[in-house]
C-alpha positions as CSV (number, residue, x, y, z in Angstrom):
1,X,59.0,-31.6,-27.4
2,X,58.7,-35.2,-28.9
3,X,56.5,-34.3,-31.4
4,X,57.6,-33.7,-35.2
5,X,55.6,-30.7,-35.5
6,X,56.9,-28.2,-32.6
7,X,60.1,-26.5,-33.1
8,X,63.5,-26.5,-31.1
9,X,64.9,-24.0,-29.3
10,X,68.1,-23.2,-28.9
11,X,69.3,-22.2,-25.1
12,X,70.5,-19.0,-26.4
13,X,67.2,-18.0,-27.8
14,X,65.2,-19.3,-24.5
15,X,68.0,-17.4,-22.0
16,X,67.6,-14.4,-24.6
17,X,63.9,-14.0,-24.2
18,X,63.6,-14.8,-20.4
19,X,66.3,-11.7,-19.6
20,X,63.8,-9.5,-22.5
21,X,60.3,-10.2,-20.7
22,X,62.1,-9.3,-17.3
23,X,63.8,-6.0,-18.7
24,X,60.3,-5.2,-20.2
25,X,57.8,-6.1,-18.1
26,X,57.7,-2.6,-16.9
27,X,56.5,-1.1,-20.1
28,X,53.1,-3.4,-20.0
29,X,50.2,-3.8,-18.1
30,X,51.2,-7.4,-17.0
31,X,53.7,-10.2,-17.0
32,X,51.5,-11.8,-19.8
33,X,51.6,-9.0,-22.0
34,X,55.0,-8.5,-22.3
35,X,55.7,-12.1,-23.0
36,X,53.2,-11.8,-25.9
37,X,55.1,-8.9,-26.8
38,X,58.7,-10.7,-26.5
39,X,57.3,-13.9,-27.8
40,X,55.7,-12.1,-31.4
41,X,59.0,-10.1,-31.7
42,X,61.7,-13.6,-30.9
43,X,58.7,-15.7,-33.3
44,X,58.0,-18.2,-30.4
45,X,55.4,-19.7,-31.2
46,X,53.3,-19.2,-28.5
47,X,53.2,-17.3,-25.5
48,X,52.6,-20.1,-23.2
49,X,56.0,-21.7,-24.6
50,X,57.8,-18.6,-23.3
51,X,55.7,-18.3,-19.8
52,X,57.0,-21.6,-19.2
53,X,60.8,-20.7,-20.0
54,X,60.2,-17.9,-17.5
55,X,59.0,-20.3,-14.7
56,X,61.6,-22.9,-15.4
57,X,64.2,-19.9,-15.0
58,X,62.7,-18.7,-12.0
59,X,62.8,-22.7,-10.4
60,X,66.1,-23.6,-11.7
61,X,67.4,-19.6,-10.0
62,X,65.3,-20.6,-6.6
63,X,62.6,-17.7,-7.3
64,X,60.5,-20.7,-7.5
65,X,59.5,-23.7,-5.7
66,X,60.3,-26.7,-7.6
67,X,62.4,-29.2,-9.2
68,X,65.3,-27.5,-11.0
69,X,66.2,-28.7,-14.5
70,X,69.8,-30.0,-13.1
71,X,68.0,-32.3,-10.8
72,X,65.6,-33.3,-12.9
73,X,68.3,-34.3,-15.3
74,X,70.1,-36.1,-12.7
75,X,66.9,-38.2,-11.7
76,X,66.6,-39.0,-14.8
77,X,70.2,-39.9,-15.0
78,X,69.5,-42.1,-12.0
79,X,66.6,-43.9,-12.7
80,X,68.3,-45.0,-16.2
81,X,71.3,-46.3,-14.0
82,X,68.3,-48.4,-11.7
83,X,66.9,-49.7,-14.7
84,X,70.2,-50.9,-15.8
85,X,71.0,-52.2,-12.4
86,X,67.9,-54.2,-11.8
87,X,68.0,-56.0,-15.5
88,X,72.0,-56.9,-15.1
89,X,70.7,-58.3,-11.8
90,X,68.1,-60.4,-13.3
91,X,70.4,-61.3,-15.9
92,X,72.7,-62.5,-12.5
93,X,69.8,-64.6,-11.0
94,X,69.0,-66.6,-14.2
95,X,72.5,-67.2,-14.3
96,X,73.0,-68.7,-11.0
97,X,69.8,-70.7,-11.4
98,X,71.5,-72.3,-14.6
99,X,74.7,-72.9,-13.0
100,X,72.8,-73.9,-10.1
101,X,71.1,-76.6,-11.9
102,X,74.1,-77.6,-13.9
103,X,76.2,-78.3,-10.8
104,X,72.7,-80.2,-9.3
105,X,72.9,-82.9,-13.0
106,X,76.5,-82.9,-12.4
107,X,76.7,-83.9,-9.0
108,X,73.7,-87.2,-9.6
């Protein structure tokens, strides 16, 4: 959702229509119909957006196979923490290159 143009959520709305497509799936003719219906009746803007919400939900509860939102979140967290890591330590090796060199002038 980086673009300008697509809407936000909240959690409360997303959770709210996962638990309505489940408790009314029974009334349609298929899973996609009554996310259409859920989706029109919550104004989602589209049908796909909830379908996705429902298949996040059912990774993130092991219905699913997949990568659950919490570790997603802590890969990301991790691979921000690497990138930060490998620049401090580049940051350390120019460093000891300078100081290297300085003690090299100082000792001539």
């Amino acid at each position: 959702m980086s673009s300008g143009s697509q809407k936000r959520y909240p959690p409360e709305l997303r959770e709210r229509a996962v638990r309505m497509v489940a408790e009314i799936q029974h009334e349609h003719t298929s899973e996609w119909a009554a996310i259409e219906s859920v989706a029109g009746k919550l104004g989602i803007g589209t049908a796909q957006t909830l379908h996705n919400w429902i298949r996040k939900a059912q990774t993130d509860t092991g219905q699913r196979p997949g990568v659950t939102s919490e570790m997603a979140a802590e890969m990301k967290k991790l691979r921000a923490e690497n990138r930060e890591l490998k620049r401090a330590n580049e940051i350390l090796k120019s460093a000891s290159v300078f100081f290297a060199a300085e003690l090299d002038r100082n000792n001539k």
